[in-house]
Structures are given as C-alpha cells and as structure tokens.
C-alpha positions in Angstrom: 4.9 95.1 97.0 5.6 91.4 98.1 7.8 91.4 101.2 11.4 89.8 101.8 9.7 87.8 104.6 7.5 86.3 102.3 10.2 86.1 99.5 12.3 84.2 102.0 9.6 81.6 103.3 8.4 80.8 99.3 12.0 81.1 98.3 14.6 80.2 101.3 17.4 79.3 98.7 16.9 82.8 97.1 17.6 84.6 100.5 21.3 83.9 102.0 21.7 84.6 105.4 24.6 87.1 105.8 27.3 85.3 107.9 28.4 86.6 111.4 31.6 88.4 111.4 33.6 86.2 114.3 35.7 88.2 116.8 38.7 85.2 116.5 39.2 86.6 112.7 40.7 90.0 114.5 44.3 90.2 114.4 44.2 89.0 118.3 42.3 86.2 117.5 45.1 85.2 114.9 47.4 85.0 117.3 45.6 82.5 119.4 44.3 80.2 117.2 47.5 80.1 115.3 49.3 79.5 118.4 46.8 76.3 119.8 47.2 74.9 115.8 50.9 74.9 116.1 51.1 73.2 119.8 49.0 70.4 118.1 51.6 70.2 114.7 54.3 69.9 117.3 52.8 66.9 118.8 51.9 65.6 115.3 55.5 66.3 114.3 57.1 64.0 117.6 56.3 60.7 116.3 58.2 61.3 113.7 61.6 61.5 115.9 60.7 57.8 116.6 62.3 57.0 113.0 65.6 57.2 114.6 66.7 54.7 116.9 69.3 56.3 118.9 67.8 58.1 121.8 69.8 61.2 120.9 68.8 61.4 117.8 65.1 61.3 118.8 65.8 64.5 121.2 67.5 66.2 118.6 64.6 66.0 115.8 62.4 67.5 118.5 64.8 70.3 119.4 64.8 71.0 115.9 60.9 70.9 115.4 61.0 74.1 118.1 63.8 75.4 116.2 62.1 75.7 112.8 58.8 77.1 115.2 61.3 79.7 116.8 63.0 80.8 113.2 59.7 81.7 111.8 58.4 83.7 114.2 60.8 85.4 116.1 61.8 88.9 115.5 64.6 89.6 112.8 66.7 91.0 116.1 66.9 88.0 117.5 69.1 84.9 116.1 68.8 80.8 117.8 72.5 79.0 118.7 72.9 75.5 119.9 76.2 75.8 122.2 77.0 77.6 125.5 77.0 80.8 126.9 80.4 82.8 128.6 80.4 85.8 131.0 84.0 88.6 131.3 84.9 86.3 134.1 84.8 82.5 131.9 88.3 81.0 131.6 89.8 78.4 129.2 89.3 74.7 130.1 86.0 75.7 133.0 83.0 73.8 132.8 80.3 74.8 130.8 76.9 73.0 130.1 75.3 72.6 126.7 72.0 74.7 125.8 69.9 72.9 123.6 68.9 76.6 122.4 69.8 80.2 123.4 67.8 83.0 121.4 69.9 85.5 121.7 70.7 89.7 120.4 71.7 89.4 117.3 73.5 92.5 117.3 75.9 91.1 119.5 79.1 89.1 118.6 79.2 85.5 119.3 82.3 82.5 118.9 81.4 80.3 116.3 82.8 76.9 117.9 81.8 75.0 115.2 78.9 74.4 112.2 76.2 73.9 114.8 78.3 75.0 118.2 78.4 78.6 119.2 79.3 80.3 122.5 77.3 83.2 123.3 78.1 86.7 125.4 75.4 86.1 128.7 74.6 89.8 127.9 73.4 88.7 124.5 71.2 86.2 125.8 67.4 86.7 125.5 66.8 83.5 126.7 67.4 79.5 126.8 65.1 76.6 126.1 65.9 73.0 127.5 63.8 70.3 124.9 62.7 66.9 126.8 61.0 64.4 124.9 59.4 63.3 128.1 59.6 64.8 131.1 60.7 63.0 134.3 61.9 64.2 137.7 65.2 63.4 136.9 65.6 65.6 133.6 63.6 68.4 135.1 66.0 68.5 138.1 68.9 68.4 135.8 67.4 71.2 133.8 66.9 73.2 136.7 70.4 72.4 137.9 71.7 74.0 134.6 69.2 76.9 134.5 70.6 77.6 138.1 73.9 78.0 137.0 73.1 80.4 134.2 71.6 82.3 136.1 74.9 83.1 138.2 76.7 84.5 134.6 77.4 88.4 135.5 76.4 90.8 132.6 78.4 93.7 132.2 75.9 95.9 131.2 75.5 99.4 133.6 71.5 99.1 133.8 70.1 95.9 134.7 67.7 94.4 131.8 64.6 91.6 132.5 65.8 88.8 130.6 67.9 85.8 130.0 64.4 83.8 130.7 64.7 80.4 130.9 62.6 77.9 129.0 62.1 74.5 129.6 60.0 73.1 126.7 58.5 68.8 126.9 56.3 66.7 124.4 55.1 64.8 127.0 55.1 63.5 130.5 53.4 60.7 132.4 52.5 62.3 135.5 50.0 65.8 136.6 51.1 69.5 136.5 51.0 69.9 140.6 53.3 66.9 140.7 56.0 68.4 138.1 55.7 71.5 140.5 56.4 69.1 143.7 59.5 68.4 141.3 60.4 72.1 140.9 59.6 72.4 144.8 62.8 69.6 145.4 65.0 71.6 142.8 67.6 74.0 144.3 66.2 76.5 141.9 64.7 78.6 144.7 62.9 82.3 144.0 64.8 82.4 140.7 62.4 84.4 138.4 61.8 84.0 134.8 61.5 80.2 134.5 58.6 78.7 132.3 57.8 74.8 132.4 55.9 74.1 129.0 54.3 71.0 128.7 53.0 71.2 125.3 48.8 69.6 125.2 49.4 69.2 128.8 50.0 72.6 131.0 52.5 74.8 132.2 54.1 75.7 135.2 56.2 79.6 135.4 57.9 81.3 138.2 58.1 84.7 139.4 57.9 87.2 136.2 58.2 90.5 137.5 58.7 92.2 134.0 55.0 90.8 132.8 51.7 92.4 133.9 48.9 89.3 133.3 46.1 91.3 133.3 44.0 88.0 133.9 45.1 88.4 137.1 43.6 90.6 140.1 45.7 93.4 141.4 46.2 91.1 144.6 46.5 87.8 143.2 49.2 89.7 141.2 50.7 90.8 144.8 51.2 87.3 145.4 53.1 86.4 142.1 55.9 88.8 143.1 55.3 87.2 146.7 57.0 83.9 145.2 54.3 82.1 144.2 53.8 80.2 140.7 51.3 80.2 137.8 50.0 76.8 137.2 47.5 76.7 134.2 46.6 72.8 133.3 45.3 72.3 129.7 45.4 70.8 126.2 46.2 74.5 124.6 46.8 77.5 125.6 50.5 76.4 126.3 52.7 77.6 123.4 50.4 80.5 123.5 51.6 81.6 126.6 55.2 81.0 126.1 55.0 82.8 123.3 53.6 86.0 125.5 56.7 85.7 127.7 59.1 85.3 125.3 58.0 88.5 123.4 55.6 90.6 125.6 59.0 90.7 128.2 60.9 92.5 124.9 58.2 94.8 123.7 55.5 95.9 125.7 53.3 97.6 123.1 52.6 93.7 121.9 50.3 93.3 124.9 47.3 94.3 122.8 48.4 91.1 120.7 47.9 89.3 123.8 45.0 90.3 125.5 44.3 89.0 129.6 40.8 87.3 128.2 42.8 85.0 126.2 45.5 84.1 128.4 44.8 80.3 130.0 43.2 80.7 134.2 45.8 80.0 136.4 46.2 78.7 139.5 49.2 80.0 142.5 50.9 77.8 143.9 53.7 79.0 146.8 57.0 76.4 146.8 56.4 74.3 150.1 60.5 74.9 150.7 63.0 76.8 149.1 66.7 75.9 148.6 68.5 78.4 147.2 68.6 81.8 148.6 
C-alpha cells in the first residue's frame, strides 16, 4: 500500500493541508476584531465631515458617525437623545448644557423639546458622550466642566445604581495620552468616577470604575484603581473596544465572558498630581 507521505511528496497538489481553526473566529474573538475594524471606519468616515464648511456642521457629521455606531449595537432597552437632562429639583428658565448624546432607559419617559431636542429624567440616564473633532485642552476642560455638573443631578431612585457614565469620545488630537491626562489633572473634575477619555487610533484615558472588575489587572494594582488612580492604555486599537466594555459590562455582568481580561489593552495607573474638587 503506497503511503500518504509518499502520495503527498509525488502529488503535493493532491494533498490539502487542513486549515488551523483560529481562536479570534470564537464568539470573543468577534467582538474584538469587530470592535478594532469599526475604530478604523470611524476614522475613515471623519474626512468626510470636511465636505462641510461650517465648523459646526463638521462636529455634527462626526457625532452622528458615533450615533449610527451606537444605534446598531446597543441593546433594544436602551434609546440615544441629543438634548439635556433634568433632575425633581430643575426649574423653568435654569441653565442647562447641551449633550451631544445621552443613552438613556428607554423605559423611562422623556420631553420631546423638539425633532432632534429631548430632555431626559437624570434617573434615565445610562450615560453621556461629548464628540470632539480634535481634542484640545480647552474643549476637554470644557467637557469636564459639563460632565461635572451632571454629575451633581440628584436621582430619586431609593437604591443607588452605578451609572450615568460619562463619555468623552475625539477623532483626533495633536498631543500624547500623559499630556491629555495633565489636562484632566488641571480640570476641577476631581475623584469623580465613571469618566472615559477615548481617543479613537490614539489611546484612552478612564477614571475610577468601581462597578468594573478588569481582570487584566492584579488584585493590587486593582487596589489602587479604587485608590484614585487612572487607566491609561496608549494605542492605535483597542480603544472603542474598551469603551464598549464599560458601556455594557457596567449594565450586565454575565457579558464579561464577551470581554475576556487577555483582550483588554495593558494599562498604565496614573494618580492625579492635584485634585480640585472634593
């Protein structure tokens, strides 16, 4: 009998190699790679803001490249709003500031203001997003200054839940990670928690999460996170990825296994060198 070893030397083209199964084709692997393609189409897509002339215009095609991200792969609980967001206490005529978009509980009510304005109950918020085209000191301090007052909105609800999060999501900026987070560091943000910095192809920056177990992390490097000190993960991908953890990993804790630590990007801590809000 002649053997498949020779069959395959006299014959290679006869004899097909059987292909490897790769891990990234498990459902966990889908979520990563899917993830990293769609940070890069949103950079594709930003040029294409550059068609409009007005500056405004420009930030609102980006805002609405997250949006159409956001409405296809959020959860059917969950609905997005362009408008502002009220607690029991709001009155007529106060001052509010605009979110560019609040993902909030659907199963709440909310004021339709308008076609594209709502105002939303705090206690249905999920969380906000602040879109920059490019990120400079001056928007990210502005952005912080409006995340700050968010977060002093009362909810009414008896037990205390882990969210509104607080997003703040840029195509680009000129400068490195550590010096956006000397930026934060200036901000009179303080220990807030829940506060991720995305800088899509570029890194992130993400406060105190006490709600998230990174399992990428040691049990005392963990200890340090609820300490006050930032993640800090510098990189072309992994970016969305990870926001995309803390938007829906906070929420349901059996996605996790979607998320597994050995995928999640290595970060670094970072403690703020001063803190001005209490």
């Amino acid at each position: 009998m002649v053997s498949l070893y020779l069959i395959a030397r006299l014959f290679p083209n006869m004899v097909r190699k059987q292909k490897k199964v790769s891990r990234d084709s498990s459902p966990v692997g889908l979520v990563k790679a899917h993830l990293d393609s769609l940070e890069q189409e949103l950079l594709v897509q930003s040029p294409k803001a550059l068609t409009a002339r007005h500056m405004g215009n420009r930030g609102k095609a980006r805002e609405d490249f997250i949006n159409r991200f956001l409405e296809k792969h959020i959860g059917q609980d969950l609905a997005i709003a362009n408008g502002e967001i009220f607690d029991a206490e709001t009155k007529v005529g106060s001052e509010a500031n605009e979110i560019d978009i609040i993902i909030y509980d659907r199963r709440y009510p909310k004021l339709s203001v308008s076609d594209r304005v709502s105002a939303i109950m705090v206690d249905a918020v999920h969380a906000t997003i602040e879109v920059k085209s490019k990120l400079t000191k001056r928007k990210l301090l502005g952005a912080l200054d409006v995340i700050s007052a968010l977060s002093e909105l009362k909810c009414i609800a008896s037990a205390p839940k882990p969210w509104p999060f607080y997003y703040v999501v840029a195509y680009s900026c000129d400068t490195t990670i550590d010096t956006v987070f000397d930026w934060v560091c200036k901000s009179n943000i303080g220990n807030l928690a829940g506060i991720c910095i995305c800088i899509l192809g570029k890194g992130l920056i993400a406060s105190n999460w006490p709600a998230v177990q990174i399992q990428t992390v040691q049990q005392q490097r963990q200890s340090k996170i609820n300490n006050g000190e930032w993640l800090i993960h510098e990189g072309k991908s992994g970016n969305l990825y990870t926001l995309f953890y803390f938007l829906n990993v906070q929420r349901i804790s059996e996605l996790a296994q979607y998320f597994p630590d050995r995928l999640l990007p290595d970060f670094r801590y970072r403690k703020p060198l001063r803190t001005h809000k209490s």
